[in-house]
N, C-alpha and C positions, 0 to 999 in steps of 0.2 A: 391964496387960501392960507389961514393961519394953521401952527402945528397941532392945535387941539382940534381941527375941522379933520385934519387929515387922521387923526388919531381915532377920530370915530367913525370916519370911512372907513378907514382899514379894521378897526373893532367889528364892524358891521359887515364887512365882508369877505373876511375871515377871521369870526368870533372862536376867541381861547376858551375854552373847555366846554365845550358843546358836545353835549350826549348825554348818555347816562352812566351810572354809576351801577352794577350788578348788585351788590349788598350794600345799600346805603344803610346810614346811624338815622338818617330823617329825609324824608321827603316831605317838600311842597307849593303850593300853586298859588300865585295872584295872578288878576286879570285887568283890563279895564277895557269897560263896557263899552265906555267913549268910543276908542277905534279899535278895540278888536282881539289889541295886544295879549298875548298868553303865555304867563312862566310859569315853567316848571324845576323846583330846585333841588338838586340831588347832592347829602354829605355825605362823609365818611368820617368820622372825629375818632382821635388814636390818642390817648393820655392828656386830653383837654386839648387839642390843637386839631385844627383840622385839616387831615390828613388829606382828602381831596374835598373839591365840588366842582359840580359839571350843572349844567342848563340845557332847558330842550325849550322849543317851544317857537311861535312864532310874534312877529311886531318891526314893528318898524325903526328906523336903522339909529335910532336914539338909543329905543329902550333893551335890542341886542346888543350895542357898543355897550351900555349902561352895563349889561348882567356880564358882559368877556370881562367890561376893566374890574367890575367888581370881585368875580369870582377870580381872576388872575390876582386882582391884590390879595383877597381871603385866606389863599392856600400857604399852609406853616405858621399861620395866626391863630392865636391861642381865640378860644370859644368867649373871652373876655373882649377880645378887639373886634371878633363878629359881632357880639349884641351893640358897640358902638355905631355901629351903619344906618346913619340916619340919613334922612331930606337933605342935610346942610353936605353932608362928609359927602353925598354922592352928585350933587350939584359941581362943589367944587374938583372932585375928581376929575367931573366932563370937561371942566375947566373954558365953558361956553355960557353965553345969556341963552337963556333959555324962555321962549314964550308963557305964561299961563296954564295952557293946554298942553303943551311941551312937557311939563313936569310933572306931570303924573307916567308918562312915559317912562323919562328917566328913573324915578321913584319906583315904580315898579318892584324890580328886583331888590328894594331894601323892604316893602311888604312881605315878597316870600320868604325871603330871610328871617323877617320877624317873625314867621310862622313856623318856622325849624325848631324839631322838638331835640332841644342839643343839655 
């Protein structure tokens, strides 16, 4: 098994900052209808940085490793470095080929991201 397989094992089962957030700055939700998958994205933003984010929700072990490593990279990143989170920045994060159908999974969590009123 290579280190980025294991990286999303472990992402996947036991995802960093999973829950929620009591007084979030924004909330928000993608889906995808394909299989199932459902985020939900919870910030806090403190003087343009974002102070925390947490995730709820459920999917499969791509697109939870996807939203831990994202939201663990995110936190003490200025609101400039979150609107960078695209397709490319979070493929390469996974640091895996990914199938077709595989990448909307992944991509996921950079939809609700785009959806954060920050």
């Amino acid at each position: 098994m290579n280190i980025y397989t294991e990286i999303i094992l472990d992402h996947y089962q036991n995802p960093r900052n999973f829950g929620e957030i009591k007084n979030p700055t924004s909330v928000s939700e993608a889906s995808n209808s394909v299989c199932g998958d459902k985020l939900k994205i919870f910030i806090l933003v403190e003087n343009k940085k974002v102070k925390d984010i947490k995730f709820s929700g459920v999917g499969c072990a791509i697109s939870i490793a996807s939203a831990s490593l994202i939201t663990d990279y995110l936190k003490g990143k200025s609101i400039s470095q979150l609107k960078k989170i695209n397709k490319d920045f979070i493929i390469k994060m996974l640091g895996i080929n990914l199938g077709v159908n595989r990448i909307k999974c992944a991509v996921l969590v950079g939809e609700a991201i785009s959806k954060l009123k920050v």
